[in-house]
N, C-alpha and C positions, 0 to 999 in steps of 0.2 A: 633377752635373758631367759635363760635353762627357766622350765617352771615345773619343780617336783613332787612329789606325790603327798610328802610332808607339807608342802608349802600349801599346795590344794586345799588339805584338809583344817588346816591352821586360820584359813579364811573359813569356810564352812563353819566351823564351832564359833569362829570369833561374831557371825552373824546371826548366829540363833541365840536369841536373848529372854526367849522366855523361862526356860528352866532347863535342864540337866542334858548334858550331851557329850556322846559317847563315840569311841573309833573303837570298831572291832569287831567281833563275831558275836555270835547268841541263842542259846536253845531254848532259853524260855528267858523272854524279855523281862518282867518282871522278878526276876530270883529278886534284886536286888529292892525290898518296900523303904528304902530311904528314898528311893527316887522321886526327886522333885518332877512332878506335869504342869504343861505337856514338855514333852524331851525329846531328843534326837538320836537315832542311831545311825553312822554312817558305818556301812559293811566296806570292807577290803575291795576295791573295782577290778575289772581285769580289764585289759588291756590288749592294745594291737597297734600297731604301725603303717598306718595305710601307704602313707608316703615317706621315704626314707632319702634325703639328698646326701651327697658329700659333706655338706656343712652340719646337718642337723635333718632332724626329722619331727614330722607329724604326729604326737601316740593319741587315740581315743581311749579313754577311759569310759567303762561301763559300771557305774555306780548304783546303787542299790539303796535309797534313804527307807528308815523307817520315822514315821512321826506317832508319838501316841499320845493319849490324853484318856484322863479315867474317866468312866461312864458311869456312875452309882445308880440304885435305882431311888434316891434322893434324890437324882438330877432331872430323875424322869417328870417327875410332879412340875420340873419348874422350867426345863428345857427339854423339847424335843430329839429325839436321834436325830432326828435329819437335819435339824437344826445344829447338832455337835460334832457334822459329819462336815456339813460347810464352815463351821469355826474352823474346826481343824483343817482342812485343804483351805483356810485362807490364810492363814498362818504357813504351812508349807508353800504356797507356792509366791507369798511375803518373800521367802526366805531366801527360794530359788531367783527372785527378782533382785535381791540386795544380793545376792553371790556373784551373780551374772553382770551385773553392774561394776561391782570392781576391779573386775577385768576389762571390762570395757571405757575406763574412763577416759582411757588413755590411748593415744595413738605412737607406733602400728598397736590395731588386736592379736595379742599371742595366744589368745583361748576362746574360745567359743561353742556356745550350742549348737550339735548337731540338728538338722532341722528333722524334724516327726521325730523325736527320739526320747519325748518325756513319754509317760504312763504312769499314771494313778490307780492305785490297787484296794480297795478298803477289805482290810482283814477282819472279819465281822466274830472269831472264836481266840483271840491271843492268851498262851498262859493260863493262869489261875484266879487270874482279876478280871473283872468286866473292866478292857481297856479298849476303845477307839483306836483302831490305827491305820495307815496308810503308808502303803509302801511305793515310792514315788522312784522311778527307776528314768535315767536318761543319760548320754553319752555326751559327753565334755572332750573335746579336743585341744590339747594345747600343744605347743612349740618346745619342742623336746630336744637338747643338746645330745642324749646319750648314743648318740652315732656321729658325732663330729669328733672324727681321728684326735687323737692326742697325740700333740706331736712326737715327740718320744717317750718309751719308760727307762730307768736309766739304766738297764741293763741293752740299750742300744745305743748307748753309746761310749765310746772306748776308755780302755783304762778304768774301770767302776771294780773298788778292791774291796767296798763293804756298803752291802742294803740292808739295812736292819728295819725292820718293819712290826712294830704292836701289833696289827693284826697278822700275821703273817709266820707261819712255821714258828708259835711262840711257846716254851714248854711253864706252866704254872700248873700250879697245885688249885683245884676248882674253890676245894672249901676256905683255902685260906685265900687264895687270888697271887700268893707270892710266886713272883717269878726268878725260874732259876737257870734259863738260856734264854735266844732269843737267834734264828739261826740267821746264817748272812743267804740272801735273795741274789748275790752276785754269783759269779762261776766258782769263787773260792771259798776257804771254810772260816772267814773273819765273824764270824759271828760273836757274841758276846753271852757271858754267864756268869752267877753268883752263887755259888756252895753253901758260903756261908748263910745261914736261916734270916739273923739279926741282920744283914744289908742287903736282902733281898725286896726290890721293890716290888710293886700291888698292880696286878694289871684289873684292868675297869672296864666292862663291856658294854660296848655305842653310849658313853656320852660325854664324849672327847668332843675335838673342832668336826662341825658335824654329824656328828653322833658316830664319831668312828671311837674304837678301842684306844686305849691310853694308858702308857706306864705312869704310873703315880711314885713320885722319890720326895722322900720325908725333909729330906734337908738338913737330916744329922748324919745318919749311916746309910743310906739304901744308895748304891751304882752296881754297874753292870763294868766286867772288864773281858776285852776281846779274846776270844780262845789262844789269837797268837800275839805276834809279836807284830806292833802297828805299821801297817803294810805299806807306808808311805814310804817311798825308797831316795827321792831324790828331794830336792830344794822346792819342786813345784808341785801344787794337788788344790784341791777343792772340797770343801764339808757344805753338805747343806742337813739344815734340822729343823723340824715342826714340832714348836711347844711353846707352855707358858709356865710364868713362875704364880704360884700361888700368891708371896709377898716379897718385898725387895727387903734383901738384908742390909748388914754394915760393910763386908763383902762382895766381891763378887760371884758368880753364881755360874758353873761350869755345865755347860750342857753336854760337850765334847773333850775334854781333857787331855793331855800326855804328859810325862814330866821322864826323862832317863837316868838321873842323879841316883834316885833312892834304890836303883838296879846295879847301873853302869857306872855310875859317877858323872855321868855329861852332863854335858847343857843343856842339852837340847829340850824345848819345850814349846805345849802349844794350850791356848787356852781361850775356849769359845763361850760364849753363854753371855750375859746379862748381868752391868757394874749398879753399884748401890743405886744411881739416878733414873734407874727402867730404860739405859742406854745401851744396845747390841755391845759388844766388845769384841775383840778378838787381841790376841795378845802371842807374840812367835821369837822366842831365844835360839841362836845359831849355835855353833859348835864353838866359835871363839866369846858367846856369852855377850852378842848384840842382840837386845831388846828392839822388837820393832811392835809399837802400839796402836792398834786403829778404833775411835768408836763410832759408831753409827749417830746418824744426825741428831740435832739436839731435841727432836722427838721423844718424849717419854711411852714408850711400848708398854711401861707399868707390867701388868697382868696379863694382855692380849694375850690370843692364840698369835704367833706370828710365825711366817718361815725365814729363818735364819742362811745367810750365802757369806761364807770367806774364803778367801783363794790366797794363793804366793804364786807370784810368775816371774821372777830371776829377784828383781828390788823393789819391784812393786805388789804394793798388799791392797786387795780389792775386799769392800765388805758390804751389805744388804740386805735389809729385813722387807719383808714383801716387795710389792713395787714401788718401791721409796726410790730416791736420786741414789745411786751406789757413789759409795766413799772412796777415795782412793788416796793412799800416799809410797812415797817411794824414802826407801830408806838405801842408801849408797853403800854402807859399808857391809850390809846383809850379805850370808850366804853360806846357805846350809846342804851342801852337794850330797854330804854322808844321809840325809833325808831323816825321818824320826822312825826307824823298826827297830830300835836295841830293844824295848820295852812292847807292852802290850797299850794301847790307848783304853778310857775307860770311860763310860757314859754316864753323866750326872755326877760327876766328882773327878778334879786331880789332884793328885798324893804331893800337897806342898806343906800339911799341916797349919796351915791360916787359917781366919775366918771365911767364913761363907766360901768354902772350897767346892760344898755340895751343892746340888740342883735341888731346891725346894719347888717342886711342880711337877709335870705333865713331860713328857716325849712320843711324839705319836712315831717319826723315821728321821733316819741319820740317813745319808747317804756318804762316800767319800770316794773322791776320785784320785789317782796315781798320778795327775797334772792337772795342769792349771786350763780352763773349757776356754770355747770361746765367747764372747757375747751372746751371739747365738746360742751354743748347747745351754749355757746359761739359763738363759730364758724360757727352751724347753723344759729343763727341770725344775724352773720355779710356776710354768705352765701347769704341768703333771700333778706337782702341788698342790699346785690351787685349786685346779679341778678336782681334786679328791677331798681336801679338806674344806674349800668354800674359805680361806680364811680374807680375800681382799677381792 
């Protein structure tokens, strides 16, 4: 398992239990006098890649602890310095023994101390306080995924008519966060946008599915609608989407939408997202007005982050939220040649005027293909996913 720099340091704090502890940088360690001693600073590490394979690679990290503890000269009368100098480096190197340990309890070891690579430092002038401290510096190596190929992004693979991406070419207003495009990542210009101020959704920076960006939609007014006209041309295509509903309504809850009635007059429609029970859904009307309905297994998704997979391939409708069993059914009479572009498709909301039409939640990316993948691109794309979001 990938072991990342977040994850690192989430162990480090969770094992220092005597008082207050910090990630980050620092000019003068004490600005802060609520500081509960002694306490921890872990500085920013830097890094290198000794060994790098096709699957994955090796990174060392060069970390940099501070530990302090306050020295009064009240303390003097009743403890020695040299004596508060071995508390404290007993307690640090306590600390580096239960870190070091939790990585190793288990078989294979994916991190370990480099050997000669601690050092103990006692900073005998810190700040404005008479504090103790020691700066305890050594390289930690672990098993680093971030060089093992992804197998595709989905602009390599064919037929990709719309990427829409939260972090990614997105235009919002800083102070308020509303966003009002959100451009397409594919070769063509399907991106999506909102004029209007009042259904303008919120975008929110790193702390989506793995602390990546996130459009936020209220689940009354706020979607996004494609600049053009929904590029889906034939009977066959595939949508995949990364998000979560905040709460389940009485409704269903649209992450990806289309409806051509309230334009054209047609039938045609498509409708993805999450029914009243926290069960995926997908839902596809043809030109002569056959419903074909598929939901995802009796799994409640609830709230999760999840990534959502629907496809149409001539009669059969395929559907899957992470790496669950993929549903499938066939419906005979289907068939939608004329494909869904009268209209524009719309993100977090379709125009049927029901209940729960809107996405009350989170979308991190939509992607949409011009046919139906095969198992395989599949896979790659829900690969890609997961690698990026961490969601399974």
């Amino acid at each position: 398992m990938a072991i990342k720099l977040v994850d690192i340091v989430a162990v480090m704090k969770s094992k220092w239990t005597y008082g207050d502890k910090f990630f980050g940088y620092t000019e003068e360690f004490n600005d802060n006098h609520n500081t509960q001693y002694p306490s921890i600073l872990i500085t920013p590490p830097t890094s290198v890649f000794p060994e790098v394979g096709v699957n994955n690679g090796w990174e060392n990290y060069t970390f940099d602890i501070y530990f302090s503890d306050l020295y009064s000269r009240t303390q003097q009368a009743n403890e020695t310095i040299e004596q508060s100098w071995t508390n404290l480096q007993d307690l640090a190197t306590e600390w580096l023994d239960m870190f070091l340990n939790h990585y190793q309890a288990n078989a294979p070891i994916e991190a370990f101390l480099e050997d000669e690579s601690v050092t103990i430092e006692r900073s005998k002038q810190v700040a404005n306080d008479q504090l103790l401290q020691l700066k305890m510096t050594f390289s930690w190596r672990v098993l680093s995924k971030c060089f093992r190929p992804v197998s595709a992004y989905p602009n390599q693979i064919s037929d990709l008519v719309s990427w829409l991406r939260a972090d990614s070419n997105t235009t919002f207003n800083i102070s308020t966060q509303k966003v009002s495009a959100i451009g397409d990542g594919s070769v063509n210009t399907n991106g999506v946008s909102q004029l209007n101020s009042d259904n303008k959704p919120l975008r929110y920076n790193f702390d989506g599915a793995s602390d990546k960006v996130r459009i936020s939609f209220n689940g009354t007014s706020d979607y996004l609608a494609s600049d053009n006209n929904c590029p889906i041309t034939g009977n066959d295509f595939a949508i995949f989407y990364v998000g979560r509903v905040n709460a389940l309504t009485v409704g269903t809850q649209r992450a990806v939408g289309y409806n051509d009635f309230l334009v054209s007059g047609g039938t045609d429609r498509l409708n993805f997202g999450i029914e009243p029970t926290g069960r995926l859904f997908f839902k596809a009307k043809d030109d002569a007005g056959v419903n074909a309905q598929i939901l995802g297994s009796v799994t409640d998704l609830g709230t999760q982050w999840h990534i959502g997979y629907a496809s149409i391939k001539g009669t059969d409708f395929y559907l899957q939220y992470n790496n669950s069993a993929e549903v499938t059914i066939n419906v005979p009479l289907y068939s939608n040649a004329n494909g869904f572009n009268l209209t524009p498709f719309r993100v977090g909301f379709i125009e049927t005027g029901g209940v729960g039409d809107y996405w009350n939640g989170d979308i991190q990316e939509v992607i949409i293909y011009n046919r139906a993948l095969s198992s395989h691109e599949v896979v790659k794309i829900q690969d890609y996913l997961n690698k990026k979001y961490r969601i399974y």
